[in-house]
N, C-alpha and C positions, 0 to 999 in steps of 0.2 A: 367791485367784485372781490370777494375773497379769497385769497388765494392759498396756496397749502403751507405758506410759511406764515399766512396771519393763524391759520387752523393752529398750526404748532404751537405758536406761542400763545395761544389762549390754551391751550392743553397743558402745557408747562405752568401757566398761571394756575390752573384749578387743579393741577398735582399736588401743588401745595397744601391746598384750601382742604379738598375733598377725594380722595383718592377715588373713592365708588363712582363719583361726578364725572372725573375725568376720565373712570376709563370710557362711561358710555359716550360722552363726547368724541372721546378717540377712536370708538366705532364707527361712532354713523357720521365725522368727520376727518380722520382721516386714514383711517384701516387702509381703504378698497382703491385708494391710490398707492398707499405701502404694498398693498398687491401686486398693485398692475407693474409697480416699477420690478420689482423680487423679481416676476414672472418674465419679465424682460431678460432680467439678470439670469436666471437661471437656463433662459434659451439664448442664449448669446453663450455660456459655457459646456453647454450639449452641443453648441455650431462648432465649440473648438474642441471638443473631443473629451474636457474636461468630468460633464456629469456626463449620465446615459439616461435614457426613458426606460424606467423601472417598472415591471408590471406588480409588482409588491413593494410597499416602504410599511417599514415596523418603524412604529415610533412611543417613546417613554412619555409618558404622558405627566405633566404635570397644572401648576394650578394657572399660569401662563398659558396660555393656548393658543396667541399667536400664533408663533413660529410654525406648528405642526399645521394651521392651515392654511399659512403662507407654501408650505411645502405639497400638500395635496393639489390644491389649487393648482402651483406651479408645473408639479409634476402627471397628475391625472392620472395614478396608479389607479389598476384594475384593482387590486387588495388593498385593505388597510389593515394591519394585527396591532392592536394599542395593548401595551403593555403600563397598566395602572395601577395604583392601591388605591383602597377602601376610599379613603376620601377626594379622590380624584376622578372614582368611576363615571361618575356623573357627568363629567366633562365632556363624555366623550359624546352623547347628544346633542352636546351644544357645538361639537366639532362637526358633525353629520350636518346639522343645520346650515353653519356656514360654508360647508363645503360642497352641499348636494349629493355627501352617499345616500346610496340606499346601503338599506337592509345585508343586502346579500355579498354586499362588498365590504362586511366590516367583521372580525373577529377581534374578541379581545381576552385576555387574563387578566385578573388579578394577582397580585404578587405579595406576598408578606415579609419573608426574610429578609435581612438588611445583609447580608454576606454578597449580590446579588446573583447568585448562584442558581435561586427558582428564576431570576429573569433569563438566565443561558437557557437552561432546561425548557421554559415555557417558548422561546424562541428556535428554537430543534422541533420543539412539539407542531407548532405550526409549520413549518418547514414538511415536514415528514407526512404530515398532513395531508399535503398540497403534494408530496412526493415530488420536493425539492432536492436534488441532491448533488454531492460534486461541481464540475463545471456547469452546470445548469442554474447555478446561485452568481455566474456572473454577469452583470450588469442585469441583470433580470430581477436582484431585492437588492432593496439600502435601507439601513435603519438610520433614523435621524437622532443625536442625544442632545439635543437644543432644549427640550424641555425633563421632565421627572425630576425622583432625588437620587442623591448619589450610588444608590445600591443597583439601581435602576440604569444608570448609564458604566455603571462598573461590566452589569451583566451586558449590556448591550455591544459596549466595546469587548468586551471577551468575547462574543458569537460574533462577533465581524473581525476581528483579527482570526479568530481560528477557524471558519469557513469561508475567509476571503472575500467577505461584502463590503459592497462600499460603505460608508461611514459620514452621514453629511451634518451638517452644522452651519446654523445658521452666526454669523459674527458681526459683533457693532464697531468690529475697529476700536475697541475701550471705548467709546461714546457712550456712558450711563448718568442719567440724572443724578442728583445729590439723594433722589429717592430710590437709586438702582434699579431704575425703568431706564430699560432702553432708550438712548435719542432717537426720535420717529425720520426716516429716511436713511439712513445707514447702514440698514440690515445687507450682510451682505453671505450670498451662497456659498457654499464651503464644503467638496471632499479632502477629509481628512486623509493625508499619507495613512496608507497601511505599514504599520511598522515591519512588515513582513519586507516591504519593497525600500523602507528606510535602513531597517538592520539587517539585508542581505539575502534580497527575493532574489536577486537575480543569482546569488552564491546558491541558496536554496534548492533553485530550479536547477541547477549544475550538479548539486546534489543528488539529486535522485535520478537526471540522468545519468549519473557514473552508478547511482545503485542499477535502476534498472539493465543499464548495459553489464553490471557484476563487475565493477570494477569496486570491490568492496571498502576495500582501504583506503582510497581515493577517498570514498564515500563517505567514510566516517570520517576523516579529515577535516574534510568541508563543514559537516552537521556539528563537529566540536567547536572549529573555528567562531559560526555561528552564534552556537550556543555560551561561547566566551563572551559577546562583544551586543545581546541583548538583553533587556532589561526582566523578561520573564524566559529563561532559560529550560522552562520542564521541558515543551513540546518536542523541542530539538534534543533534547536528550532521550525521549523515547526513539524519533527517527537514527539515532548514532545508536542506540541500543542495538535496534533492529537491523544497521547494517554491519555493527558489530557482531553478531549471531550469524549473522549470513557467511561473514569473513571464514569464521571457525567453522562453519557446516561444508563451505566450501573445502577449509582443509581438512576435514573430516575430525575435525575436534567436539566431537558430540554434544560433550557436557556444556562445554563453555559456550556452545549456540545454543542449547536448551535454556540455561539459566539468564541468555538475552536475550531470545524471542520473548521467553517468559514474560521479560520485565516487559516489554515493548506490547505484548498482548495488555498487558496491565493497567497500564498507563494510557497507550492508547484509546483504552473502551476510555477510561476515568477522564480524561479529556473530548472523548469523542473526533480524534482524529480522524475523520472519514477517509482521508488518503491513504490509512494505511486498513489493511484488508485482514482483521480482529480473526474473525472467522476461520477463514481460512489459514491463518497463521497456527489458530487453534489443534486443527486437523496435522498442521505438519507437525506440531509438538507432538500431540499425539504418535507419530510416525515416527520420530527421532529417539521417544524417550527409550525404547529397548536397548539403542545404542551407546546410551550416555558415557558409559563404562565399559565400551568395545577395546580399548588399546586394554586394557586389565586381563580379559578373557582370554585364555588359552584359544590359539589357532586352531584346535581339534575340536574346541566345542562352537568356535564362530562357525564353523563349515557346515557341523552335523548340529545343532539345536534349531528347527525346525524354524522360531519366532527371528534368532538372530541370523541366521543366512539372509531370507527372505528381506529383510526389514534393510539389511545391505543391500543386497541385489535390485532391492527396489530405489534406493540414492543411487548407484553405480547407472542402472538403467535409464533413469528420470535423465541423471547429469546427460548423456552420452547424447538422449534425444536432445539436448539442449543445444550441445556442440552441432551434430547434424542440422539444425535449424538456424545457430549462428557464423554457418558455414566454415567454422574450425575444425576442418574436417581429421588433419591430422593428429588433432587432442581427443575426437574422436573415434579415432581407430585403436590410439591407445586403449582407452575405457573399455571398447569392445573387445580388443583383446581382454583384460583383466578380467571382463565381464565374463568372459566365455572361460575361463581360467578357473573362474570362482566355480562355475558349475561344473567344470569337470572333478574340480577338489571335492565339490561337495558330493557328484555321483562315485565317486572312488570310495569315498567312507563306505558309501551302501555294501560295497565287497570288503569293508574293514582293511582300506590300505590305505594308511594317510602319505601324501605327494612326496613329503621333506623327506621321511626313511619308511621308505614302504618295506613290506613284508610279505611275502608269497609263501608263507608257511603251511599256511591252511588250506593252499588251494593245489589243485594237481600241474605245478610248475612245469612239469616237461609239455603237456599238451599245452599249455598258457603260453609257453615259448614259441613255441610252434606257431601256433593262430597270430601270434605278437608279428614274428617275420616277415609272416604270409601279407599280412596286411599293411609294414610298413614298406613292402617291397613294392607292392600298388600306389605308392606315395612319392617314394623316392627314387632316382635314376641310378644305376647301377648300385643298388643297395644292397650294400656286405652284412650278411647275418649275424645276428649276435648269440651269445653262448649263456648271456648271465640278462635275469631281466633288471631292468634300470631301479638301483635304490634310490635317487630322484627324480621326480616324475614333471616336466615340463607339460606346458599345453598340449603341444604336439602329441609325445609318446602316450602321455595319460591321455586322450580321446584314441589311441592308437589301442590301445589296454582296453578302455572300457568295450571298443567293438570286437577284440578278442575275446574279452569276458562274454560278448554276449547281451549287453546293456541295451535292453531295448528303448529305452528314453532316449540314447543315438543313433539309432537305427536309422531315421530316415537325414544323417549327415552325411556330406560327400567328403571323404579326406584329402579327396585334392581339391576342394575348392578351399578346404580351411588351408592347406598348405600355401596357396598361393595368395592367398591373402595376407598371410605372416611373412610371406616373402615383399610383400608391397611393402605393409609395418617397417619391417627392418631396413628396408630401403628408404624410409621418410625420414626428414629432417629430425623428428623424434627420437628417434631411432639410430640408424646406423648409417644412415645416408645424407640424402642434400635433396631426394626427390618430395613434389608438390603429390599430395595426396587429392585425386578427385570425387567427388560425391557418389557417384558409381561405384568407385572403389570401396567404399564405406559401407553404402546404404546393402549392396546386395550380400554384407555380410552380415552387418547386422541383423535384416531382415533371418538371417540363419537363425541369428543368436537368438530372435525373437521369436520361431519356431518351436526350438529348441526348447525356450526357456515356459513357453507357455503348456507345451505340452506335460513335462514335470512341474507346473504350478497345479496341471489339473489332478494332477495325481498325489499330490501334496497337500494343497491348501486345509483339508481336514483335520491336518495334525494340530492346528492352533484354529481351528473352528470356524473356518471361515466357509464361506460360499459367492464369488465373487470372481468377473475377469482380474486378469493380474494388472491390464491399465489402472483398475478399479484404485485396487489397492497400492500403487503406484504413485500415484498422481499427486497425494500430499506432500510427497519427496519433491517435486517442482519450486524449483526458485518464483517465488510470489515479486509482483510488482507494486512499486507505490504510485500511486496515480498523481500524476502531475496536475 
């Protein structure tokens, strides 16, 4: 009886002679036991947790065709996507044959550029396809780069390091004849480390937890650190870009988050970063750029120019909801103070008195004094009249002023509920005390400010042409997430 090591070594004899000879020898004697053992191999390292059962494998096709149907066989993907050139299309009938696809389970591209750049592109294209996306690409595809030419396994390893697919390869342990054919029984299964988890997944994934939670600078640390100590450095410096942006948004550094979202929007699409969210980013640029050159602007014109109040008030507002949702309630009471601050400075312009040195020239002072008293005498406990009205206008007396004036955009505020709320403020750790600020305390004022603030949006928004709730327009001010 013949056995697979007399098969071999008659194969190895007629590799010399004939190479056309031997491979068909090598078929239909000893392929389908090189199978059967792969298929062993490769479910012995799915039992250890090793590979996964892939409902998709993309694989480079080359003039070799082994390997890719040592890997069908093994693996019994629902899909097949063969990524080929012109003179390798062909193969891939002969791979259907020996594997048993049908029809319906094979897609393929051809590829020309040698950059392998059309193989990333055409590997997305199928992907998107199928509306594959994010964590739905894992353990669910792997592309195999055992066979094609090198442009082909360039592109392929690009799309599996930057959407996080596994990457399999078949290896002969250096076992190659003197004709560089494989030695027959050595083949052996192979996912390849993702360099993501070689140079610093697990820093990575730290990364964008500390972005997501807004701990910015952290963030960028980490994505630099990264980005030092890998061999292809762009991606990570778009994700440092973009927690850099954030860092300055957060401090209210307009420009300097503008011009690194920017880059990060840029770069991002041009890699196709899918974790980071292009789109949306795009909108909040939009949203920022009025402010780019906020610290420049005269404080008379931030208050009263219709585009730049609003475009503030909409960050100040966005932030506050943030705070309220990450239970920092006393960083949110601040905000809402300021917030409620911004809008009384802004409705005081309307009577031409700006806060820092107001002026009552214009207006009939004695009766404005008067109605001033009357109103903050319903506020405060035994409260002594004043003679002169105030040349600087706090929260308090300016909301005190505007319901003297007559301002009906505050019409339906209560002065002692704002007072007593600024008395909470002042008493929080923030502030002027040591007191824990609770979510009631916050929420039922804001909920004011929200009142407040939407009933002069409706009365407003025309002046820069919009038509629109103010969440609407709002909402691009939101700290975006990167998807882990």
């Amino acid at each position: 009886m013949t056995t697979f090591k007399d098969h071999k070594s008659t194969y190895m004899q007629k590799l010399k002679i004939n190479k056309l000879e031997a491979l068909v020898y090598y078929r239909e004697n000893l392929f389908e036991e090189i199978c059967s053992a792969f298929i062993e191999k490769v479910k012995l390292k799915q039992a250890e947790g090793e590979i996964h059962e892939y409902d998709y494998l993309i694989v480079s096709v080359g003039f070799n065709i082994d390997p890719l149907i040592m890997w069908i066989k093994a693996l019994q993907p629902k899909e097949v996507f063969f990524v080929c050139s012109k003179e390798t299309e062909s193969k891939i009938n002969e791979i259907c044959k020996f594997t048993g696809l049908s029809h319906t389970q094979c897609d393929h591209k051809v590829v020309t550029r040698t950059n392998g750049t059309d193989v990333y592109e055409a590997i997305l294209e199928f992907l998107n396809k199928r509306r594959i996306f994010g964590d739905q690409l894992l353990n669910k595809v792997a592309i195999d780069i055992t066979g094609g030419k090198k442009n082909m396994v360039s592109g392929c390893t690009l799309a599996a390091n930057f959407l996080g697919i596994d990457l399999l390869y078949i290896d002969n342990n250096g076992n190659y004849l003197k004709e560089e054919k494989p030695f027959p029984g050595q083949e052996e299964p192979i996912k390849l480390e993702d360099p993501l988890d070689t140079f610093g997944g697990k820093d990575f994934r730290k990364a964008i937890i500390k972005f997501n939670s807004e701990d910015f600078e952290q963030a960028t640390e980490i994505f630099t650190e990264i980005k030092e100590r890998v061999t292809n450095p762009r991606p990570y410096e778009v994700y440092e870009s973009l927690a850099k942006g954030y860092f300055h948004l957060e401090a209210m550094e307009f420009n300097q988050a503008y011009e690194n979202i920017e880059n990060a929007i840029h770069w991002g699409r041009k890699f196709d970063l899918w974790r980071i969210p292009v789109n949306e980013l795009e909108q909040q640029l939009k949203a920022i750029e009025p402010l780019r050159n906020l610290s420049q602007e005269p404080e008379r014109k931030v208050l009263s120019e219709p585009v730049l109040y609003w475009h503030l008030f909409g960050y100040f507002y966005e932030l506050t909801k943030h705070f309220i949702t990450s239970k920092k309630y006393d960083a949110a009471a601040l905000l809402t103070y300021r917030s409620l601050e911004l809008t009384v400075q802004h409705l005081l312009l309307k009577h031409d008195i700006f806060h820092s040195k107001a002026s009552y020239r214009h207006l009939d002072q004695k009766k404005l004094l008067q109605k001033y008293n009357e109103f903050s005498s319903q506020v405060y406990f035994n409260y002594r009249r004043v003679h002169h009205l105030p040349s600087k206008l706090s929260l308090m007396n300016g909301l005190i002023l505007l319901k003297a004036l007559n301002e009906h955009m505050v019409s339906g505020v209560t002065l002692k509920t704002v007072n007593d709320f600024l008395n909470l403020r002042n008493n929080s750790r923030f502030a002027h005390g040591f007191e824990l600020l609770k979510k009631d305390d916050v929420c039922e004022f804001f909920q004011q400010l929200e009142s407040i603030n939407n009933f002069i949006w409706n009365h407003e928004q025309h002046k820069f042409n919009l038509q629109c709730r103010f969440d609407e327009f709002s909402k691009p001010f939101a700290f975006l997430n990167i998807q882990l």
